[in-house]
Structures are given as structure tokens and as C-alpha cells.
C-alpha positions in Angstrom: 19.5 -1.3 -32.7 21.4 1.9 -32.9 21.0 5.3 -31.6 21.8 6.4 -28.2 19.7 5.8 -24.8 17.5 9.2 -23.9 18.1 8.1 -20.1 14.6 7.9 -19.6 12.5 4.9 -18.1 8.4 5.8 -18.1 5.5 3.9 -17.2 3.1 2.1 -19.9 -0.3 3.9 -19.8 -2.0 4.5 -16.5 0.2 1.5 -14.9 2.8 1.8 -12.4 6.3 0.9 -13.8 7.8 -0.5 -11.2 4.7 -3.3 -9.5 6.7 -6.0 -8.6 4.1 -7.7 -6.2 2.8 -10.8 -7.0 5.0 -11.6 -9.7 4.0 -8.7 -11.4 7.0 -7.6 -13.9 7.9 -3.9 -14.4 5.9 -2.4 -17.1 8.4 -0.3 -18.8 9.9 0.2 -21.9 13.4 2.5 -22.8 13.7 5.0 -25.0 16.3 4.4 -27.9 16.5 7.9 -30.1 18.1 7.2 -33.8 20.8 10.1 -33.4 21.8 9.4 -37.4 18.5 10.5 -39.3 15.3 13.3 -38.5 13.1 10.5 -38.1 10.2 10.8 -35.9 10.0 7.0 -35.1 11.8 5.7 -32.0 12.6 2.8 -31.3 11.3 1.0 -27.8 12.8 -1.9 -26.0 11.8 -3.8 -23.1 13.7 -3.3 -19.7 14.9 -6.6 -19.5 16.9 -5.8 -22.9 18.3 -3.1 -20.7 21.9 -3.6 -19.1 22.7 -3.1 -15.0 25.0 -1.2 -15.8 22.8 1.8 -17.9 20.1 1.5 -15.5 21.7 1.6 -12.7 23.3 4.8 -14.2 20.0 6.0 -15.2 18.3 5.9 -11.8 21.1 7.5 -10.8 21.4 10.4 -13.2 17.7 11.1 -12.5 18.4 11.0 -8.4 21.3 13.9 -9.5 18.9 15.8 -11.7 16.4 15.9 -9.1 18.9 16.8 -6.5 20.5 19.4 -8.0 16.5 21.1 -8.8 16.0 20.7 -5.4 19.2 22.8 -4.5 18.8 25.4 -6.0 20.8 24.9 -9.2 17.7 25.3 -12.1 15.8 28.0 -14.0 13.4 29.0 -11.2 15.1 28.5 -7.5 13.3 30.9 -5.7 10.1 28.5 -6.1 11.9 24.8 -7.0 14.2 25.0 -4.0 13.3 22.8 -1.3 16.2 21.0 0.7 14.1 18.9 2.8 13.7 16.7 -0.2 16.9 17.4 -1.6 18.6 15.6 1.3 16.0 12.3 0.9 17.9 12.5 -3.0 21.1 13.2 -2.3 21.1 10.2 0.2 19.5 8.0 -1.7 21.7 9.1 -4.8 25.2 8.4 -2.3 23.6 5.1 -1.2 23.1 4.0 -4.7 26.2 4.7 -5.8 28.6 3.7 -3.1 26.5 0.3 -2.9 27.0 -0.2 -7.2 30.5 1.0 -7.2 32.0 -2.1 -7.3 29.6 -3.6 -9.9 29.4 -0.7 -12.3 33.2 0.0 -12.5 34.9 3.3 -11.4 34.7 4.5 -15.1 31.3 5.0 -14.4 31.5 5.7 -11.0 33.8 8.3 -10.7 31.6 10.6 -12.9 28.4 10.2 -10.5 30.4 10.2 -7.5 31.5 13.9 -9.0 28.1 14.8 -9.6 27.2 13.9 -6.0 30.0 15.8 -4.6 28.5 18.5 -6.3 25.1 18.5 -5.0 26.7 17.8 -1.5 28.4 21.4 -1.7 25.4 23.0 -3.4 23.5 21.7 -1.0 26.1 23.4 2.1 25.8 26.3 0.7 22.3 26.9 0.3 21.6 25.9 3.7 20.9 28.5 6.1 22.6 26.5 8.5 25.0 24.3 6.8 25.4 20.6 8.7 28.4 19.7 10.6 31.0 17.9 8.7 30.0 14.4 8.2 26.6 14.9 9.1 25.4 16.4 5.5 23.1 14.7 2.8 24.7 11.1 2.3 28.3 11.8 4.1 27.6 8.6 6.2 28.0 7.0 2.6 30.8 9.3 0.9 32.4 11.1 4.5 32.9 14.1 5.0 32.5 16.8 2.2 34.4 19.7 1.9 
């Protein structure tokens, strides 16, 4: 299977993707886009074809996406900007990747851990009354931010 991975997961139909209960497995399928030829056709495979390691940088890639919206830091921030919900992401997002550090290899973690630092000071400095240090969006995870 060649191509590249569009860092997307999305739910079958009307279906959650993620029902775990009962046994239930995720419903889900990831995007593989041919990046040699025009073709329209793209390829699907199932998330258990899918390695720890991409999904875990997925989620997170999404989390840092979302964050950085939330900040302040897209097209439209005088009606996307919300940093109530941007510090649910941003701690979520330094969870996730202080907890997978270890398993997904500082190659990959050094770049979200950069991205997360990011979104840490965007999120400072579009608070009207920035946090004290070590009390920000996922410092108890990453310390201090400066």
C-alpha cells in the first residue's frame, strides 16, 4: 500500500468510531492518499492495520490543531477563540504526550512536545490574565512554560 497517511481517523456512517462497550470494536477506517498519481480512488485500511506509533501521533496532531484554533492562531479568531476549551486540549494534548514519550521515541516526540510549547505560549498570551508559572494549560505535565 503506498501513499502517505492524510492524518485523519472518521467514523463509518452514522456510528460512533470509537464504541468500545461490550466488545464492540472501533468502527473506523484510515485514509491512505496515493501522493504518486491524480487518481480519485483512495485507498482505506482498517485501524487495526494502523501502527501505535501514527495513531498515537494522529490524536495528537488533531489535539494541537484544535488547540491552536482555540487560541487564537486561525483564519477567523475573533469568533473561533475560546480558551476555556483550549486548556481542556492543551491538557489533554501534554498528557498524551508526556505519557507516550517513552513508547513513541523522542524523534517523534520532540516535534509534538514543540507544537505543545507553542500552544502553551499562545495560549499566555492571549489570556487576559495569563496563569502563574506552572499553573498554565498542561504545565503539571511539561512544568513550567516560559
Amino acid at each position: 500500500m503506498g501513499g502517505f497517511s492524510t492524518f485523519a481517523c472518521f467514523p463509518l456512517g452514522e456510528r460512533e468510531a470509537w464504541a468500545t462497550i461490550a466488545g464492540f470494536r472501533p468502527v473506523c477506517e484510515w485514509k491512505v492518499c496515493n501522493a504518486v498519481s491524480d487518481s480519485t480512488d483512495d485507498e482505506t485500511r482498517d485501524i487495526a492495520e494502523v501502527p501505535a506509533v501514527e495513531l498515537i501521533t494522529t490524536v495528537s496532531v488533531h489535539l494541537l490543531s484544535a488547540a491552536a484554533v482555540k487560541c487564537g492562531l486561525a483564519n477567523n479568531p475573533e469568533q473561533e477563540t475560546d480558551l476555556a476549551e483550549a486548556r481542556k486540549l492543551i491538557t489533554a494534548l501534554a498528557g498524551l504526550i508526556t505519557a507516550a514519550a517513552p513508547e513513541i521515541g523522542d524523534h517523534h516526540a520532540r516535534s509534538l512536545r514543540d507544537g505543545l510549547r507553542s500552544v502553551q505560549l499562545a495560549f499566555r498570551e492571549a489570556s487576559t490574565f495569563p496563569d502563574a508559572p506552572g499553573q498554565g494549560p498542561g504545565e503539571k505535565y511539561t512544568g513550567p512554560v516560559n
